[in-house]
Structure formats: structure tokens, C-alpha cells
N, C-alpha and C positions, 0 to 999 in steps of 0.2 A: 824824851822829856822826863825829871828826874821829879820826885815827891814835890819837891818847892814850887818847881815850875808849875806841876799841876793844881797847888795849893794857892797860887798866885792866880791860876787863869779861872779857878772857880771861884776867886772873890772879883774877879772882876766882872762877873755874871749877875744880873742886877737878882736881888734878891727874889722879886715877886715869880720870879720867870725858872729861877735854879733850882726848886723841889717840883716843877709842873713836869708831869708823865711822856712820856714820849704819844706821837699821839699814831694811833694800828694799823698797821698797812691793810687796805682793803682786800677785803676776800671775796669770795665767787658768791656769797649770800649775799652778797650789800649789791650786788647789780643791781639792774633797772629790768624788772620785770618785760618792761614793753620793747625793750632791745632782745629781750630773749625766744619775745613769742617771733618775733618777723625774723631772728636768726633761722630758727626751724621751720616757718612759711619758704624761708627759702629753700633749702634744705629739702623739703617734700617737693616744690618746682624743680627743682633739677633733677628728683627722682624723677618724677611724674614725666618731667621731659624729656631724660633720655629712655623709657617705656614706650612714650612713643616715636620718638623716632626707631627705635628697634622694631615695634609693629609696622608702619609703615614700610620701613629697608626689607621687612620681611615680606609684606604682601606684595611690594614690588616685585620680590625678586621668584612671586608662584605667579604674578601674572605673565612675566616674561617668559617662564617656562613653557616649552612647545609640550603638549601632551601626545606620543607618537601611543597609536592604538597597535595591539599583536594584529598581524597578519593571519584570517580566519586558515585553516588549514582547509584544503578542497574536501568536500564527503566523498567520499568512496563512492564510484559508480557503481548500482545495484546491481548485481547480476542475474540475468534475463531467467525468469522464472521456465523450470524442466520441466516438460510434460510427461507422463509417465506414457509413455506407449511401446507395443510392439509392431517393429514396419511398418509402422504408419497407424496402427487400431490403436484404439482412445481403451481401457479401463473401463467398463460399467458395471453396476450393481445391478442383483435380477430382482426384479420389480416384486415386490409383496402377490401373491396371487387372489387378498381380498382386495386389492388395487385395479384388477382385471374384470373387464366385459365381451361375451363372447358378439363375436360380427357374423358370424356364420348359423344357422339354422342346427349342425350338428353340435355346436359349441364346440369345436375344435382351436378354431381360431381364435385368439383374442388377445382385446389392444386394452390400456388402460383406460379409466371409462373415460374421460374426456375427450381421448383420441379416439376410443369406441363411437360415442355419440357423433364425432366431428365428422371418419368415414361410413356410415350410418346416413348421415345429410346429402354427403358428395356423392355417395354412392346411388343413393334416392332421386338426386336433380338430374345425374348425367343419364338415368335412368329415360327418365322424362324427355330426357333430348335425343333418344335412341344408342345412348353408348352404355356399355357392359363392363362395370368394375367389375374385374373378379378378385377375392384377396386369397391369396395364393399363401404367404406365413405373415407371421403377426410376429407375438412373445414368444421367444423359445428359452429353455430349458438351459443350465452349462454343461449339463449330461446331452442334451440334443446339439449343442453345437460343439460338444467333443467329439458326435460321430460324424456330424458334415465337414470338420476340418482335419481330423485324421485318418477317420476309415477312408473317404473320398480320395486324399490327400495320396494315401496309400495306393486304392483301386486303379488311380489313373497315375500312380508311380511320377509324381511331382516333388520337387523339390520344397523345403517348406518358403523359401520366399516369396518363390512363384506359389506357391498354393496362398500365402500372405496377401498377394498379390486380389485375390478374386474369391476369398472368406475370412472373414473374422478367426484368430484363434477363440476357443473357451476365455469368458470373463471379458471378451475386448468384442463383443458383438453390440450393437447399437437395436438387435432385438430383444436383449437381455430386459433393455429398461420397459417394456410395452409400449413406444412410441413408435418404432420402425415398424413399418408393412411390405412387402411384397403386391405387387399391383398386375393382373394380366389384363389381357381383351379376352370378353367369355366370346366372341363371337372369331375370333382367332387365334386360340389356344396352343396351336404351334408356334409361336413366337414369346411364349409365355419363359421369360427366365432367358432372354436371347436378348441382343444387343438389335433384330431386328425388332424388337418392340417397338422402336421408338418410332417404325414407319406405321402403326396402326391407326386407328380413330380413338381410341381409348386414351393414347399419349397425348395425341395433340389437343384431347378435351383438356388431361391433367394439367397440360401447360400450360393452358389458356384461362385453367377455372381452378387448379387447384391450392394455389394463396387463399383467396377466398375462405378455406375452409382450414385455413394453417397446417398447409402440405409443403411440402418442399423435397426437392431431391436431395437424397443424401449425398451420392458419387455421379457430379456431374462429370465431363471430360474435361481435363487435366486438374483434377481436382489436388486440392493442395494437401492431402494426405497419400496423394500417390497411390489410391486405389484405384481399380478400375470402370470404365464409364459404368454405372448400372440402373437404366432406363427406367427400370420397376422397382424400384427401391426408393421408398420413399417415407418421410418421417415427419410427426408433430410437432410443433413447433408455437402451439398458442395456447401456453403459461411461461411463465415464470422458473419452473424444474427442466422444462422439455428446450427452454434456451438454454440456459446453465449446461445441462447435461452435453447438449452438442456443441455452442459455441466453442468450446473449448477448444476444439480440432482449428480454429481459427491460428495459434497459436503454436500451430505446429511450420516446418519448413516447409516448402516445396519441396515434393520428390516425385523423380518421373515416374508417371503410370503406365500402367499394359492396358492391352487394348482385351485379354483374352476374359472372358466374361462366366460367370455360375454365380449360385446362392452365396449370398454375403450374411 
């Protein structure tokens, strides 16, 4: 279109209308406030909703999970507590000697006082019924039973098992603690420290009465320490120290015994 043309088409523009402004294209401030709040209402909803659905997808997918627990691993079997002995003899400690009470009239003998007072009673009742305890040894010494297990051992030229067999080594004697005694018949004194004891009146009172007074045989026949039967030997057994002290032989194997008999 050349000058004329355009000089022609703006007079034919009516006057009131040809110097009026164009009128401004709307911008982002001229909106409508309340279109803008429910743009962003919405906006936060579909935050909000896809939050949850991601919590949900997620706790589904910990409930469906199997929880598999470790497998405990087995505890070790304990292994069977060792008893210290020699062939068969238990360890004991020698009894304090203000621990001791003498049973015999020279004071020679003596048991610790509980077990003092105990054969003191039994010794008193079988009395009464015509039998004759006599106590033959009591507490001994580790120097008194280093000579009954060596020098002996020696004199009758024994082997030490076999001598194991029918004495205490030193330290492993059950006279050591003051609880073990030696038991004869005073009214038949050859049989005292023999396997024939057991045929007297003296025994068969102790068997029949001496619980009673918390006696017990130490080495019965096949006794589970593998000593030998010993009919007069015999030990306290009513506290608390005097079970401790011997139960413990409990705990030992079975091993065979000899039948051949002396001081233990």
C-alpha cells in the first residue's frame, strides 16, 4: 500500500474513533484473583494425593513382606565337668585341728566336733543295747597317711594301683577332713580292719541304727569309685560341708573294685 493509499484509508476512518489508543492486552495482574486461589487448591490435591497413594503402595508392599527370622545356631553341649582324683581317691583338705574333738578318753582320736558329738550318741545308745563301738582312726595327718600309703605300700611290696586299690594316697584320704572314722567290735577285736567285720554284732547294729546318727558307709561293695568293700569305714554326713565334701565321688565313673581289704 503506497502513502495515498494509506492517506485515503485514514480519512475514511471516522474521526471520533482515529486518535483512540489501542486498547492493552491483558497481563497476568489483571486475572481474577479467585481463578488463581482454586488453580493452586488444586495444585496442592494432587500433591497431597499422589503422597498418598505412595504411603499406601508403600505400607502394602511391608505388609506383604514375609519376615524370615536367622535360624538360632545350637549352644555347644557343655562338657561333663572333671573330677580331680587319683584311681579313684577324691582330693581333700586336712580339717583346721581347732575344728577337731577328741572321741576317745586318751585324746588320740578325733573327728570334727559335730561328727565327734554324732559318734559320742551312737556310740552311747549301742552301748545301752550291749554292742561295743570301738573307733579304731578318726582325722589323720598328710604326713600319717604318707606312711600308711607308702611305707605299707612298700613293706608288703604292692604295686601302687593295687596299693590305690585299699588306701587313700596323701591329700586323697576322706580322713583328712575329720568326718571319716574307722569303726571295730571291742568285744571281737580280730576282725577289726577285716572284711570279716561285717559278720559281727557291731555291723549289723551300724546298719540298722547308724542313719540315725548321719553314718554311712563310705566303700560299700562295688562302689562307684572302685575302692575296695571297707565294712568299718565309715563317714558323716549331717551338714551341709560333710555332703559337699563326699557327694562329689558321685560324679565319678564306675570302676571295678578288689575285694583285697586294710586301712583306707
Amino acid at each position: 500500500m503506497n502513502d495515498k493509499q494509506k492517506q485515503r484509508s485514514r480519512e475514511d476512518i471516522p474521526e471520533a474513533l482515529r486518535d483512540s489508543p489501542v486498547p492493552p492486552t491483558p497481563t497476568s495482574s489483571s486475572l481474577n484473583p479467585k481463578w488463581m486461589i482454586i488453580g493452586l487448591a488444586g495444585v496442592i490435591m494432587i500433591v497431597l494425593g499422589t503422597l498418598g497413594i505412595m504411603r499406601l503402595v508403600s505400607s502394602l508392599s511391608q505388609t506383604n513382606t514375609v519376615s524370615v527370622e536367622p535360624t538360632p545356631s545350637p549352644s555347644p553341649t557343655p562338657e561333663p565337668e572333671t573330677i580331680e582324683n587319683i584311681l579313684g581317691h577324691l582330693p581333700y583338705e586336712e580339717a583346721d585341728p581347732s575344728q577337731l574333738k577328741a572321741i576317745t578318753n586318751d585324746g588320740r582320736i578325733k573327728l570334727r566336733k559335730k561328727a565327734a558329738d554324732s559318734f559320742l550318741q551312737m556310740q552311747g545308745d549301742a552301748r545301752a543295747s550291749g554292742i561295743i563301738l570301738t573307733a579304731i582312726s578318726g582325722f589323720r595327718t598328710v604326713q600319717q597317711q604318707e606312711y600308711l600309703f607308702f611305707e605299707i605300700k612298700r613293706q608288703r611290696n604292692q604295686d601302687t594301683r593295687k596299693r590305690a586299690e585299699v588306701s587313700a594316697p596323701p591329700r586323697y584320704s576322706e580322713h583328712h577332713t575329720g568326718y571319716a572314722i574307722d569303726i571295730g567290735d571291742g568285744k571281737l577285736p580280730a576282725t577289726n580292719l577285716s572284711e570279716n567285720f561285717e559278720q559281727t554284732p557291731a555291723f549289723r547294729w551300724l546298719e540298722n541304727n547308724a542313719a540315725k546318727y548321719s553314718f554311712e558307709l563310705s566303700f560299700p561293695r562295688n562302689n562307684i569309685q572302685g575302692i575296695s568293700y571297707e565294712p568299718w569305714h565309715w563317714r558323716y554326713v549331717g551338714d551341709t560341708d560333710s555332703l559337699k565334701t563326699f557327694y562329689e565321688a558321685q560324679q565319678l565313673q564306675n570302676r571295678p573294685s578288689s575285694e583285697e581289704n586294710t586301712v583306707n
